[in-house]
PADREN-996362 format. One record per residue (C-alpha): residue in one letter; x, y, z. Coordinates in nm, 2 decimals, decimal comma. Each point is the difference from the previous one (the first is absolute). Example, Ala and Ser with C-alpha at 12.3 -4.5 7.8 and 13.67 -1.06 7.14 Angstrom:
# residues 2
+------+--------+--------+--------+
| code |      X |      Y |      Z |
+------+--------+--------+--------+
|    a |   1,23 |  -0,45 |   0,78 |
|    s |   0,14 |   0,34 |  -0,07 |
+------+--------+--------+--------+
This chain:
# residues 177
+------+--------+--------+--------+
| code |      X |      Y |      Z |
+------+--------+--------+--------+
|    x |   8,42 |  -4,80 |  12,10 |
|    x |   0,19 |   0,14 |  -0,30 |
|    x |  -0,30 |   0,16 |  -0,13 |
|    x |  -0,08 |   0,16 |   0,34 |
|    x |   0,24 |   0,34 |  -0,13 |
|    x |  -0,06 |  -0,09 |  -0,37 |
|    x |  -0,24 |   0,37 |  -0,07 |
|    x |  -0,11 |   0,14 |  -0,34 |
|    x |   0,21 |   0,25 |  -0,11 |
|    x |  -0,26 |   0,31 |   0,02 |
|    x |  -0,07 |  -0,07 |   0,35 |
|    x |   0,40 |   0,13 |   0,03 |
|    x |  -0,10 |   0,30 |  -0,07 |
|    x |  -0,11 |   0,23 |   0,34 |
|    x |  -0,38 |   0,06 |   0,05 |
|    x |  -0,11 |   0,15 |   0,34 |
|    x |  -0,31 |  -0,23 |   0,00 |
|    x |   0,23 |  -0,27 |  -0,03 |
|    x |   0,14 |   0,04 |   0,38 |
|    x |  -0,37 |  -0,10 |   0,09 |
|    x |  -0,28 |   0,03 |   0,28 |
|    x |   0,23 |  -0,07 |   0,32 |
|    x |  -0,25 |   0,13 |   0,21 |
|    x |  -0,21 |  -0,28 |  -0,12 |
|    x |   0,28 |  -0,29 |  -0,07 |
|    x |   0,12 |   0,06 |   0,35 |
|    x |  -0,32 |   0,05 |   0,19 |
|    x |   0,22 |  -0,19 |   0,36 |
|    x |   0,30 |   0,11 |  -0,06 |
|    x |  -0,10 |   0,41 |  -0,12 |
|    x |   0,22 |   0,24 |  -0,19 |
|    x |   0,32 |   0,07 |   0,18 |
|    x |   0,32 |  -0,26 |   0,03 |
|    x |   0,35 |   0,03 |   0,20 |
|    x |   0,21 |   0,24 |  -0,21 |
|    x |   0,26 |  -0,29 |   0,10 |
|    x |  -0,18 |  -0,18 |  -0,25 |
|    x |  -0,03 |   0,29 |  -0,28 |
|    x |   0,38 |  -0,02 |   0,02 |
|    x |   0,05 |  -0,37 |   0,02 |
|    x |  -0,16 |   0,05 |  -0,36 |
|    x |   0,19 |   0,28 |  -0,15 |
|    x |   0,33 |  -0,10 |   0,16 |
|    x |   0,00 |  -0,39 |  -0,14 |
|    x |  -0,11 |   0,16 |  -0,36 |
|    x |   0,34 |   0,25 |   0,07 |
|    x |   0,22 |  -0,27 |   0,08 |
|    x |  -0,12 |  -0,16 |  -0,30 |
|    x |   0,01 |   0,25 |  -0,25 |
|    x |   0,35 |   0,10 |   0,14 |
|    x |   0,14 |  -0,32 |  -0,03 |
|    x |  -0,18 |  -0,06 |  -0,37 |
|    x |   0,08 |   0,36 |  -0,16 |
|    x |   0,22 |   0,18 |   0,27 |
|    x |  -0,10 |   0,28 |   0,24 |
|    x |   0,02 |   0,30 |  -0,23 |
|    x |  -0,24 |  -0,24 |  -0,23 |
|    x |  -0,23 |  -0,08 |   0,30 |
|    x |   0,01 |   0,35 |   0,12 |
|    x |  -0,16 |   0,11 |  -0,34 |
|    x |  -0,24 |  -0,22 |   0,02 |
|    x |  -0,13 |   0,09 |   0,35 |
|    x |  -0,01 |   0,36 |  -0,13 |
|    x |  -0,22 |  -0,09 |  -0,33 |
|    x |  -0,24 |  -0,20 |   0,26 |
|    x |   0,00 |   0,27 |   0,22 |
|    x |  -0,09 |   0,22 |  -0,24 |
|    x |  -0,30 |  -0,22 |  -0,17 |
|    x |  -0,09 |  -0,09 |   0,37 |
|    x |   0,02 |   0,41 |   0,09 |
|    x |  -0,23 |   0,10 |  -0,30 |
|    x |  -0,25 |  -0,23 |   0,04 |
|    x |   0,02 |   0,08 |   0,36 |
|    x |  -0,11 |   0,37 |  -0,07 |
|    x |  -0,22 |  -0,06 |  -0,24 |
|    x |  -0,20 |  -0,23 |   0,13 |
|    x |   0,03 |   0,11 |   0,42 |
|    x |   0,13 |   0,41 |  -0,04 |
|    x |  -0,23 |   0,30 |  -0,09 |
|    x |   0,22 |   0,17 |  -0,29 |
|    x |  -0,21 |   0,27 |  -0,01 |
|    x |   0,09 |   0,28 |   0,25 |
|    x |   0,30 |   0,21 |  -0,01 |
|    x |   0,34 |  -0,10 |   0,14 |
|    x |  -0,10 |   0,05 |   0,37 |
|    x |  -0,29 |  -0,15 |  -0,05 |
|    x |   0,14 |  -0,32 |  -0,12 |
|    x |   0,28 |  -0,02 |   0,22 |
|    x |  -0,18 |   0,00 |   0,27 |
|    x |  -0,23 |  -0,26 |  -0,13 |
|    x |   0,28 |  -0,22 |  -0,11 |
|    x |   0,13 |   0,02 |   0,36 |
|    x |  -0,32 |  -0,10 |   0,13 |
|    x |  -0,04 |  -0,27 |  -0,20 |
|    x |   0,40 |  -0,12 |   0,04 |
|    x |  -0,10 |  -0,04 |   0,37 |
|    x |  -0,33 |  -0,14 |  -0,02 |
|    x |   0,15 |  -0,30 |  -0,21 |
|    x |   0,30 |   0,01 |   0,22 |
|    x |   0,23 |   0,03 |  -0,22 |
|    x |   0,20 |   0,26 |   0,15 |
|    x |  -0,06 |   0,37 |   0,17 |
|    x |   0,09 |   0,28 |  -0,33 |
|    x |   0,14 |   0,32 |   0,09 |
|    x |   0,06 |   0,28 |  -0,25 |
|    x |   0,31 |   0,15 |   0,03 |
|    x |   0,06 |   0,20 |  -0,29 |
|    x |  -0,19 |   0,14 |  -0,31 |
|    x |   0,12 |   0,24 |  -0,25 |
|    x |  -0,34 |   0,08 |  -0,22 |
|    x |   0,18 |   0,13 |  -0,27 |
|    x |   0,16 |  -0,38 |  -0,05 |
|    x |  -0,18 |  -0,22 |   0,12 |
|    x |   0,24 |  -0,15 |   0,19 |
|    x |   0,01 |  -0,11 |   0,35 |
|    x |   0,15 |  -0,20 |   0,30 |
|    x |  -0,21 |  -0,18 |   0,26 |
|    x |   0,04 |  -0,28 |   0,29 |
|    x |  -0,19 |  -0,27 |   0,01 |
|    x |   0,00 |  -0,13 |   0,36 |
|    x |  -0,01 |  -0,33 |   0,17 |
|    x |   0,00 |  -0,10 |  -0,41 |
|    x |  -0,15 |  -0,34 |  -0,06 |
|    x |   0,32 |  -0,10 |  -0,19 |
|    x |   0,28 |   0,07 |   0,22 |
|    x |  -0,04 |   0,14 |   0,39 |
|    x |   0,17 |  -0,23 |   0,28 |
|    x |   0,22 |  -0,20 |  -0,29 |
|    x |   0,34 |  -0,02 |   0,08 |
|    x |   0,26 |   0,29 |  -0,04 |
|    x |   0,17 |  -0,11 |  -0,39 |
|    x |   0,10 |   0,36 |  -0,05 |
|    x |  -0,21 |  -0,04 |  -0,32 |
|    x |  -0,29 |   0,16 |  -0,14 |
|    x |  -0,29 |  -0,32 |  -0,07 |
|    x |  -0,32 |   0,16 |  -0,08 |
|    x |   0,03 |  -0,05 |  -0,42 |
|    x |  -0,37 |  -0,09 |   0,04 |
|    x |  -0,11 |   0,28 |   0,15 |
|    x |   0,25 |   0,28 |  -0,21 |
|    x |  -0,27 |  -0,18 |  -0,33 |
|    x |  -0,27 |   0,04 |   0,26 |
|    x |   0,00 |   0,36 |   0,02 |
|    x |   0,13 |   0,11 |  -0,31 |
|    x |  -0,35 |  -0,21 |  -0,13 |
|    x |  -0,20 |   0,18 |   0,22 |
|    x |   0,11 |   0,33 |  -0,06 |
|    x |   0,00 |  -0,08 |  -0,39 |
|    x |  -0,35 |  -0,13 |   0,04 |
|    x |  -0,07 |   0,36 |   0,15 |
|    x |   0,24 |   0,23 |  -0,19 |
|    x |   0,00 |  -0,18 |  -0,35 |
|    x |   0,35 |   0,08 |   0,01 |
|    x |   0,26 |  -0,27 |   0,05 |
|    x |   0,24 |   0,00 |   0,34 |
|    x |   0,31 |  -0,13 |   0,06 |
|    x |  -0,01 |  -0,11 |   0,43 |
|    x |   0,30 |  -0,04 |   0,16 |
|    x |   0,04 |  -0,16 |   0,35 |
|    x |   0,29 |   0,26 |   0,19 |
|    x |  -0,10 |  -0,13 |   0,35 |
|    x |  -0,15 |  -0,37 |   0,13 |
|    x |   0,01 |  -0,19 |   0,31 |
|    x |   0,23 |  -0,25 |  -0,14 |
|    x |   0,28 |   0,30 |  -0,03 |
|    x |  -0,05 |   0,09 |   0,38 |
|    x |  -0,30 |   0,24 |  -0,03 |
|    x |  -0,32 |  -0,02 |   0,15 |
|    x |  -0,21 |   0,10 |  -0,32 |
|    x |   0,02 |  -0,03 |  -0,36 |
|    x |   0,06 |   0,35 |  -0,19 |
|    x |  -0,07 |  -0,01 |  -0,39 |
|    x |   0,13 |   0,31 |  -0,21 |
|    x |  -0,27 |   0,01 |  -0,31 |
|    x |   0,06 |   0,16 |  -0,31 |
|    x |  -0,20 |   0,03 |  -0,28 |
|    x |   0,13 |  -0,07 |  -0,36 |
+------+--------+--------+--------+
């Protein structure tokens, strides 16, 4: 059983083929699962990473996965090719269709580049209890990948509103670098 999680080091590394044909591995069982179970995931793998490295550690972490997990997103699911509206609206679509979470656009100043948005009913967060603390670290290296992947320009997201603070969606401020 040891050698069950015993993998060669370059299969570390993150390939998009890697995640697979699910469509054909779970031919019964299709695509979708219980975002319950998405977060039983990324919660346990939290607690852990808090309690090996502490939170600001784990917190960095989430972000840097985020981030990978954001760009690979757009490049391999999001048309970058169309101008800002263009893509925005796209990358709303998309956010839905994978239900991830409903994107709104808030704010956009063209001369910066930077923006805020909402993501509703956020895949991460909505109908957790009130901590009075912002949780999305994921989804701050989620966007700010995304938008990179789009811009080439590097973004630093910040989480100013989530449902674990008592709101009921989560607003990003993004500002490119």
């Amino acid at each position: 059983m040891a050698n069950l999680f015993k993998r060669d080091a370059s299969i570390h590394e993150f390939n998009w083929e890697n995640l697979g044909d699910v469509k054909a591995g779970r031919e019964d069982l299709g695509e979708d699962m219980p975002v319950l179970v998405y977060r039983l995931m990324q919660f346990t793998m939290l607690d852990v990473l808090t309690k090996d490295f502490g939170a600001e550690k784990a917190n960095e972490y989430f972000r840097r996965c985020g981030f990978l997990a954001g760009t690979e997103f757009a490049k391999n699911v999001l048309d970058l090719s169309g101008d800002l509206n263009t893509f925005a609206a796209h990358l709303a679509k998309t956010l839905s269709d994978f239900k991830i979470g409903i994107l709104r656009m808030e704010a956009v100043d063209p001369d910066t580049g930077n923006l805020v948005l909402t993501v509703g009913q956020d895949l991460d967060c909505s109908g957790l209890p009130v901590t009075n603390e912002t949780v999305c670290n994921y989804d701050e290296g989620f966007i700010a990948g995304i938008l990179n992947a789009y811009t080439g320009k590097e973004y630093e997201v910040k989480e100013i509103d989530c449902w674990a603070t008592g709101d009921r969606v989560c607003r990003f401020t993004a500002n490119a670098l």
